[in-house]
C-alpha positions in Angstrom: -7.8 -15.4 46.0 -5.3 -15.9 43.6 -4.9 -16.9 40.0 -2.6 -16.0 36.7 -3.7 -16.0 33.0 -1.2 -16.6 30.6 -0.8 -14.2 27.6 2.3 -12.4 25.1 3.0 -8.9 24.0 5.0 -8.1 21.2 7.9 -6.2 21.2 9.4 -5.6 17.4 8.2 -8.6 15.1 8.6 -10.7 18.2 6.7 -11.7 21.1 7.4 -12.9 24.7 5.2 -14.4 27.2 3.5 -12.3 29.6 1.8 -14.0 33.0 -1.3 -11.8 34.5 -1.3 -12.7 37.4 -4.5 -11.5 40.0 -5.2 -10.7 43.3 -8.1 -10.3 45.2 -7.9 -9.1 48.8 -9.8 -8.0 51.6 -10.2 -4.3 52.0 -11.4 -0.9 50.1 -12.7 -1.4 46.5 -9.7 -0.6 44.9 -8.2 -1.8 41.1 -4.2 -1.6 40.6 -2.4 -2.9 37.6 1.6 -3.2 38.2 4.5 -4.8 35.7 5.7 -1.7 34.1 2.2 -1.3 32.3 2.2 1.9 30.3 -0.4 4.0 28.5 -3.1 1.8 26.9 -2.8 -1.1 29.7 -3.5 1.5 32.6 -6.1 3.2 30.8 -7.7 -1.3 30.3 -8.7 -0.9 33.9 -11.8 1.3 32.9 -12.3 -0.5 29.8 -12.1 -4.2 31.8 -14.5 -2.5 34.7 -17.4 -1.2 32.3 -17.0 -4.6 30.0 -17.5 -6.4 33.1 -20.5 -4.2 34.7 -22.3 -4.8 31.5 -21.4 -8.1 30.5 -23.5 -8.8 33.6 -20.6 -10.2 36.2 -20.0 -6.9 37.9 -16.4 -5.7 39.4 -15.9 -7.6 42.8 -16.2 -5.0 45.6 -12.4 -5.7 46.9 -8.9 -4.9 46.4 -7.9 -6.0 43.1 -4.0 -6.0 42.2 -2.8 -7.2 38.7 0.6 -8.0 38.0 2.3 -8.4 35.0 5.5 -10.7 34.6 8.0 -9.7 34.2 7.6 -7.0 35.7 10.8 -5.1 34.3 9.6 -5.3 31.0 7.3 -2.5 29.8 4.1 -3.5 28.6 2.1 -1.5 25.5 -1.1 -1.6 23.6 -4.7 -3.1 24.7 -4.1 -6.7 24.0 -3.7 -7.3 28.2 -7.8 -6.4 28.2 -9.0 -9.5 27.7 -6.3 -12.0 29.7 -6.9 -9.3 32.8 -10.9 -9.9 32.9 -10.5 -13.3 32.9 -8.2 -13.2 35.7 -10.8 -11.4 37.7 -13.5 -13.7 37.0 -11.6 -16.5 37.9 -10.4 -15.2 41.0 -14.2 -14.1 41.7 -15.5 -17.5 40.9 -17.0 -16.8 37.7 -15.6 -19.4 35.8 -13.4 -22.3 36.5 -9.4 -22.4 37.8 -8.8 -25.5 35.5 -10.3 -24.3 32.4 -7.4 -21.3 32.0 -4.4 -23.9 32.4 -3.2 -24.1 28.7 -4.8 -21.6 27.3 -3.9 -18.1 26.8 -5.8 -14.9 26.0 -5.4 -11.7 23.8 -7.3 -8.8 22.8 -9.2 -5.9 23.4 -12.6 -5.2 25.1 -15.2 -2.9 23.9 -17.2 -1.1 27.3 -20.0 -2.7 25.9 -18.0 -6.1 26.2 -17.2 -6.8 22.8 -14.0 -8.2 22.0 -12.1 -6.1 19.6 -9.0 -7.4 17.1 -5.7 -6.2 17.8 -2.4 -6.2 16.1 0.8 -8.6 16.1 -1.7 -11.6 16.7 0.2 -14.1 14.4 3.8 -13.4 16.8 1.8 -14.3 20.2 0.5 -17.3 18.1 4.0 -18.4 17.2 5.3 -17.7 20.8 2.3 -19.5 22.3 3.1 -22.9 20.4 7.0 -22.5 21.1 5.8 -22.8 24.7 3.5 -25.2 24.5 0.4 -23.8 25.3 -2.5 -25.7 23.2 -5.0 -23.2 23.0 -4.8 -19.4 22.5 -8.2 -17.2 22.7 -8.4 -14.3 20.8 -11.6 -11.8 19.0 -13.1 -13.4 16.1 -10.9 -10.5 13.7 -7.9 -12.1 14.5 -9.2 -15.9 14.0 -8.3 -16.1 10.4 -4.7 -14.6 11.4 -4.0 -17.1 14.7 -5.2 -20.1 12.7 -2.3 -19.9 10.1 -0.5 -21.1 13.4 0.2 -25.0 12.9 -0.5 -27.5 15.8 -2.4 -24.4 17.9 -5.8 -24.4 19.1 -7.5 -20.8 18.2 -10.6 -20.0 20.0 -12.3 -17.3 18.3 -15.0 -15.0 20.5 -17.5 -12.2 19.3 -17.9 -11.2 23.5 -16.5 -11.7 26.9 -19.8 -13.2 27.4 -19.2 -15.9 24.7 -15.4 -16.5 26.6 -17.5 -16.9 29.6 -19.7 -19.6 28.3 -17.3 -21.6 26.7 -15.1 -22.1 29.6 -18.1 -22.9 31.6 -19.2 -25.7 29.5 -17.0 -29.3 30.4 -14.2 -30.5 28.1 -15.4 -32.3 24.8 -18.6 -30.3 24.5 -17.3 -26.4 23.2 -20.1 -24.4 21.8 -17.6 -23.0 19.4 -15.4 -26.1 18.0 -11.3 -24.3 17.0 -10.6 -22.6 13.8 -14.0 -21.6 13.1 -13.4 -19.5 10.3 -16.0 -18.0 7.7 -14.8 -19.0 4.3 -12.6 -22.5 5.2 -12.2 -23.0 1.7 -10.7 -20.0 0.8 -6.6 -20.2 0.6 -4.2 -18.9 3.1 -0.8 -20.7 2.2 1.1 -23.2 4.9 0.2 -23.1 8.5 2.9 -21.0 9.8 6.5 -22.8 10.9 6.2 -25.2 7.6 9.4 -25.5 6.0 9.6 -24.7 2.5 10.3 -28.4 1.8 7.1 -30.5 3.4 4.6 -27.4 2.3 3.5 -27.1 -1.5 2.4 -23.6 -2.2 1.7 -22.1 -6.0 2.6 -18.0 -6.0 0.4 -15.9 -7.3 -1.2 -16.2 -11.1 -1.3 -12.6 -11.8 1.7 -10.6 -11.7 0.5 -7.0 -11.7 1.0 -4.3 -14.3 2.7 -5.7 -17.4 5.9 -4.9 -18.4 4.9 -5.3 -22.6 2.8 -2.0 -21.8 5.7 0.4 -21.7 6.9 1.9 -24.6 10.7 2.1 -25.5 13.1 2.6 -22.7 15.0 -0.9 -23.6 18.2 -0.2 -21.4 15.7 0.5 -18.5 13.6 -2.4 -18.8 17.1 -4.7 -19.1 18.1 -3.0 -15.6 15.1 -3.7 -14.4 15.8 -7.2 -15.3 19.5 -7.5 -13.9 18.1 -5.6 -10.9 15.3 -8.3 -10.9 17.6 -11.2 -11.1 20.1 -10.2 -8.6 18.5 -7.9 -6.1 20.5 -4.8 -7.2 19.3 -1.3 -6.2 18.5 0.4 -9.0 17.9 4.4 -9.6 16.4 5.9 -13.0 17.0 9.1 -13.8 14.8 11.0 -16.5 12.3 13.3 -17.2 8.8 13.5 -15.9 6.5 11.2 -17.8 9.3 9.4 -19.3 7.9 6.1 -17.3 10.1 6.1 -14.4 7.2 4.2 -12.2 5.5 2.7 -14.7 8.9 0.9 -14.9 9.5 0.6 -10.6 5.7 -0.6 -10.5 6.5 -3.7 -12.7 9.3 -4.5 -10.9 7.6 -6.7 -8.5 6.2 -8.6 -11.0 9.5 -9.4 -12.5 10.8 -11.1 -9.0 10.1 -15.0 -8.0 7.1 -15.7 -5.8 7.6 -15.1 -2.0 8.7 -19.0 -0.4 6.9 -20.3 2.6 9.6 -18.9 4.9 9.7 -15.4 3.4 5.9 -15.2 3.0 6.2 -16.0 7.4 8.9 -13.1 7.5 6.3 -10.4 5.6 3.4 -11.6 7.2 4.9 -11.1 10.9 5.9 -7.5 9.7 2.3 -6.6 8.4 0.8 -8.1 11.2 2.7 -6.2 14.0 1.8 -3.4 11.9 -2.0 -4.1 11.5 -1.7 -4.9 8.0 -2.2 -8.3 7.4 -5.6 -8.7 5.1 -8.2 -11.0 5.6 -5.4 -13.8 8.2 -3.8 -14.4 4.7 -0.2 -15.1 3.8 1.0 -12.3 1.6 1.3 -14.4 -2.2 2.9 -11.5 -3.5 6.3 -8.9 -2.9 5.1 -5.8 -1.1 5.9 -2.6 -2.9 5.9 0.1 -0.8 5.9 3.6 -2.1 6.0 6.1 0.4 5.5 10.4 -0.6 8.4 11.9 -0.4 7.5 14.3 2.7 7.3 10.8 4.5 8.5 11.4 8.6 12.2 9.7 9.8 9.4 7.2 11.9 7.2 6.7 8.9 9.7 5.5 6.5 12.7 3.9 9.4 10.4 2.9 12.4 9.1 4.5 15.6 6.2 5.6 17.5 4.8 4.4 20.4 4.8 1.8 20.6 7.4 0.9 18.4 6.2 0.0 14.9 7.8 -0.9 11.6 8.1 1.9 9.0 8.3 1.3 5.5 11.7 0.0 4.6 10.0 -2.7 7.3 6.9 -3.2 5.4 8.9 -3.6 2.2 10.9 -6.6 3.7 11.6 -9.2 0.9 9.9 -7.0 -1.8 10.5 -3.2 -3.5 10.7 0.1 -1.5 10.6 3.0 -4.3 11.3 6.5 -3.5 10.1 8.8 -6.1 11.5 12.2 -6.6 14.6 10.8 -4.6 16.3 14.2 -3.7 13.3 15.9 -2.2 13.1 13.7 0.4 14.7 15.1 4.1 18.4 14.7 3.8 18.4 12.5 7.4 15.6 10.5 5.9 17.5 9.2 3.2 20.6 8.7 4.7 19.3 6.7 7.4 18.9 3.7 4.7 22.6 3.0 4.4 22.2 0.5 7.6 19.2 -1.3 6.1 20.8 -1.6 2.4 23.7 -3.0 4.1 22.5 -5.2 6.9 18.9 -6.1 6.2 17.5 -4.8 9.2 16.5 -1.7 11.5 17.8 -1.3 15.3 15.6 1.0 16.3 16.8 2.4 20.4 14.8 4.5 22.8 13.9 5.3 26.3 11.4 2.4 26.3 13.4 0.0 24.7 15.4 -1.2 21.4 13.4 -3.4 19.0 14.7 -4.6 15.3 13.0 -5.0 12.6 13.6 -7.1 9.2 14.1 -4.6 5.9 15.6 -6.8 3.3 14.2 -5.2 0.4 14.8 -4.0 -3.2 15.6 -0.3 -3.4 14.3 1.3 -6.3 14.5 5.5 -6.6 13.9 7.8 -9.4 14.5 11.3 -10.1 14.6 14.2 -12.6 17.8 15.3 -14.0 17.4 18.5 -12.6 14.7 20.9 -10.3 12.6 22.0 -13.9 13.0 18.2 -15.2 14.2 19.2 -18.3 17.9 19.6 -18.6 19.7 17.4 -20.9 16.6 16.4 -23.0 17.3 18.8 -26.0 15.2 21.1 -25.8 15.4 25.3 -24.5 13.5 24.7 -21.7 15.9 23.7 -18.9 16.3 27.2 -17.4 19.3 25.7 -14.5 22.1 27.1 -14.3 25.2 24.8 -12.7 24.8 26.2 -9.4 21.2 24.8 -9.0 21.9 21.6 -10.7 24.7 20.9 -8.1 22.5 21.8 -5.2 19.9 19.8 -6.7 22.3 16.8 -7.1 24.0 17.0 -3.6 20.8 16.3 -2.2 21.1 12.9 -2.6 24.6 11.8 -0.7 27.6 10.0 -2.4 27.9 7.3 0.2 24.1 6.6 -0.9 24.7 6.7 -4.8 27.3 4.6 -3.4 25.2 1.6 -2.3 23.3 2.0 -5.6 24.3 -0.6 -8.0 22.3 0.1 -11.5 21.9 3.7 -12.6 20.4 4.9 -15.8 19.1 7.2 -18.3 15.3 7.1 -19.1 14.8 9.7 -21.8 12.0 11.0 -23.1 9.5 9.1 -25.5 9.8 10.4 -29.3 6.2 10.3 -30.9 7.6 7.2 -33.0 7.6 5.2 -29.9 4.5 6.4 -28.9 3.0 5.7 -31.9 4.6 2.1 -32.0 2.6 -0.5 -31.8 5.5 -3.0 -31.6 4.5 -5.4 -29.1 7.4 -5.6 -26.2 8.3 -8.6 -23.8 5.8 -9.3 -21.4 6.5 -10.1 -17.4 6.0 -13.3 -17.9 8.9 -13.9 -20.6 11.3 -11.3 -18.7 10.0 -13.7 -15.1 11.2 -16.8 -16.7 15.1 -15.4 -17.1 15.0 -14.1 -13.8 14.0 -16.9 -12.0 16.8 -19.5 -14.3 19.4 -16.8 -12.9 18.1 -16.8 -9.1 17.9 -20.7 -9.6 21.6 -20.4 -10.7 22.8 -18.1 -7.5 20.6 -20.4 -5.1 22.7 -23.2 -6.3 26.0 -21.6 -5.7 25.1 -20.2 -2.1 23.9 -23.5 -1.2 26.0 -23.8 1.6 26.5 -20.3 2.4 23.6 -19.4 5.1 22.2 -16.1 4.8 23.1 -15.6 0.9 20.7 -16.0 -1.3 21.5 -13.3 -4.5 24.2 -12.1 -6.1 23.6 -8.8 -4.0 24.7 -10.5 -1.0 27.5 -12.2 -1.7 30.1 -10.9 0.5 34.1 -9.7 -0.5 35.4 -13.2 0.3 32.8 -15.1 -1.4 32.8 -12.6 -4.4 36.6 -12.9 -5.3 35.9 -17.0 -4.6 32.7 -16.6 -7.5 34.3 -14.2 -9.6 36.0 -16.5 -12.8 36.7 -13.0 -14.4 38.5 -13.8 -17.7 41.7 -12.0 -18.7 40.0 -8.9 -20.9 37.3 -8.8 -18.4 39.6 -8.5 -15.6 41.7 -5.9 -18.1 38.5 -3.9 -18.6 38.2 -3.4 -15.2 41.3 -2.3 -13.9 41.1 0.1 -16.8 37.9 1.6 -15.4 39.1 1.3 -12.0 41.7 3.3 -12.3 40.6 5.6 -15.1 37.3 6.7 -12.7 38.6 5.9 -9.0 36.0 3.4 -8.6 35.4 3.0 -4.3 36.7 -0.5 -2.9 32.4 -1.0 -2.3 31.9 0.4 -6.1 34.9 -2.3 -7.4 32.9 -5.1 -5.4 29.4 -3.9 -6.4 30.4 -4.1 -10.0 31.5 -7.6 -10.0 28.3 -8.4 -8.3 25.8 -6.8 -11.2 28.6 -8.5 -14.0 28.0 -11.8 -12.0 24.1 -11.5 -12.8 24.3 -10.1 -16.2 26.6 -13.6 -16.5 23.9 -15.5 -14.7 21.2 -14.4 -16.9 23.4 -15.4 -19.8 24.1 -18.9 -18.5 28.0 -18.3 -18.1 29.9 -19.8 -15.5 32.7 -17.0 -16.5 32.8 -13.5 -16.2 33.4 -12.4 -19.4 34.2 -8.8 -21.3 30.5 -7.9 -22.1 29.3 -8.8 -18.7 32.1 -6.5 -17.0 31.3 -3.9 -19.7 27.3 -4.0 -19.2 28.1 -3.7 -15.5 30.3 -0.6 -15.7 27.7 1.1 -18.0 25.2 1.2 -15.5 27.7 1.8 -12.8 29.1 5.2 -14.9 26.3 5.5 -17.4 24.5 8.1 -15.6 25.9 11.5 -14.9 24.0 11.4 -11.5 26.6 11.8 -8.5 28.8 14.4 -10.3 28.8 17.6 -9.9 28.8 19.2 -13.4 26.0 18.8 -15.8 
């Protein structure tokens, strides 16, 4: 007897579909899975026997062969569990031929045969409707996650028992109706493949740590605002407690709310990963901030299977890497693709996978190893030696790619004792989001550019309306510091914003001057205190 069950696997932030196919033939008890499966789906075969066994349907006393196509792909994780006992109880009899056609299954099963969530649930969902299968089965941890699927049937199931039952029972009378989800009123943003124009959806009301509670630091918390509004890297530079990530945390709070179609992009990443909370749509920009002993896989991508690292799980939000030059050399320079192209390519022996990594780098570090140097004070015990080692830790083609740099002294105790109150998030939110308005309208009809921080060398010199003593000022700086052809462009990218947030069309000699100071501002990159 012969059946197949469809089902997907997921390889990167995609998935492709997978057809289980069953055989059961005359001959010694035996019970083979072939397709390239690896690992996890090998080891299913004991977990599908004992589910079986005690679900009360037993393992048919034959030769049982499973294939899964296509066969030259490699196959990972415990996800094939579910859509392989089902192909064995249909070729047994169990239940029905006609009630698989359709449908597809995913998930894991206990040896007690519980069904058991697993991860990249909302991709198979995706890739199930794309090929028009109108029902996908999966454990009840995952229904909340499948349902934000539009137009696609989610069958939720505590047990392979319950599965069982259901597909016994004739059409029209299901003992479990679709999207039978705990809390139905809660919200959980668009059904997945809306279109930021037919879908309506708020961002979130609270925006995190304000930025009124930090004291001081004005030229920080303004390049944290051209940062904000144009998607510039940024690195700080100060001593510790000087509010280095008090400032990175309120970052996120400064950006616009995620769209529909970036919400998707995050929400695939986190669920691949096992992170998606709850089946909800992310309302807010993920900030990741990963300890600076963090692995090359933790913070790039790896494992095995592959799975997304960091700068993956900070797509469309803001990575920050604190104490930036005691992280591993390699680590760090392993970012200049990601910065650059928005993505990971992540190649090994079982395959090459990408991932998304669009996000807002944000670093900070102390001026030197004791912290101290440069804040007046006796304490800095460094000699120049040490501070150049120190410094070179951190590569110039890196300090390259970073657009804003700046200086975040110490607090004096009259700041401290200030109780000025500064610009909330809220206030700083509202410029941003005129100047991101501003840049969407320019890009318009330029796909793939969205920020100022994107805007390529063609369409930079196009945008640029530098006036005369702008264009002056920066040949003069140019020249006077060798500015790099990618520090020349990255300039007129941060005076473009600085312009933006001050509603100018033109690039005038302030906005070219601003840019330059936070271009050469910090002494960072040099090799002399």
């Amino acid at each position: 007897m012969f059946v197949h069950v469809d089902t997907a696997a997921v390889r990167g932030v995609e998935a492709f579909r997978v057809r289980v196919e069953v055989n059961l033939a005359s001959g010694l008890p035996a019970f083979t899975v072939v397709g390239l499966a690896q690992g996890s789906v090998r080891e299913g075969r004991e977990r599908v026997a004992a589910a079986l066994t005690n679900s009360g349907f037993g393992l048919p006393s034959r030769r049982i062969t499973v294939n899964l196509a296509p066969a030259d792909v490699r196959k990972v994780g415990t996800a094939f569990d579910l859509p392989i006992a089902m192909g064995i109880l249909a070729a047994a009899g169990h239940v029905p031929h006609e009630a698989l056609s359709g449908r597809a299954f995913v998930g894991e099963l206990g040896l007690d045969g519980a069904l058991r969530p697993v991860s990249g649930v909302l991709s198979v969902g995706l890739r199930c409707r794309e090929d028009g299968i109108r029902g996908l089965t999966v454990p009840a941890g995952n229904a909340a996650e499948a349902s934000l699927v539009s137009d696609l049937q989610i069958w939720p199931a505590r047990t392979l028992h319950d599965v069982v039952r259901w597909l016994r029972n004739p059409p029209g009378s299901e003992v479990l109706p679709p999207r039978d989800l705990s809390d139905p009123t809660r919200r959980r943003g668009p059904p997945l493949g809306c279109s930021s124009v037919d879908v309506a959806w708020d961002g979130p009301t609270d925006r995190g740590p304000d930025l009124a509670d930090v004291r001081g630091q004005d030229v920080a918390k303004r390049a944290l605002e051209v940062s904000a509004a144009g998607a510039h890297n940024l690195l700080m530079v100060g001593p510790p407690g000087s509010g280095k990530t008090m400032l990175a945390r309120r970052l996120p709070g400064l950006l616009p709310p995620l769209s529909p179609k970036e919400g998707i992009e995050v929400a695939r990443v986190h669920s691949v990963a096992g992170l998606l909370l709850h089946g909800r749509l992310p309302e807010s920009r993920p900030f990741r901030a990963p300890h600076h002993s963090v692995s090359y896989a933790g913070l790039h991508g790896g494992g095995s299977p592959l799975r997304p690292g960091e700068v993956s799980l900070a797509h469309h939000g803001v990575l920050f890497l604190d104490e930036l030059p005691e992280f591993r050399r390699d680590v760090l320079e392993m970012l200049r693709q990601p910065i650059e192209e928005g993505h990971v390519h992540l190649s090994r022996a079982s395959g090459s996978v990408r991932f998304p990594s669009r996000f807002l780098l944000v670093a900070a570090m102390n001026p030197c190893p004791c912290g101290h140097h440069g804040d007046g004070s006796d304490r800095c015990l460094c000699d120049l030696s040490v501070l150049t080692r120190y410094r070179a830790r951190v590569s110039g083609p890196l300090l390259d790619r970073v657009d804003l740099r700046v200086d975040v002294p110490a607090l004096g105790v009259a700041d401290l004792e200030s109780f000025a109150r500064a610009e909330s998030s809220a206030v700083v939110a509202e410029r941003v989001d005129r100047a991101r308005r501003r840049q969407l309208d320019r890009f318009q009809q330029h796909a793939g550019v969205y920020t100022n921080a994107q805007m390529g060398p063609a369409e930079l010199r196009r945008r640029g309306g530098l006036s005369p003593c702008a264009r002056s000022l920066l040949r003069r700086a140019a020249e006077g510091t060798r500015l790099s052809a990618r520090a020349y462009d990255r300039v007129l990218r941060v005076a473009r914003t600085v312009a933006d947030l001050d509603d100018s069309e033109v690039l005038a000699e302030p906005h070219v001057a601003e840019a330059l100071q936070y271009r050469l501002g910090s002494g960072v990159g040099s090799r002399a205190p």
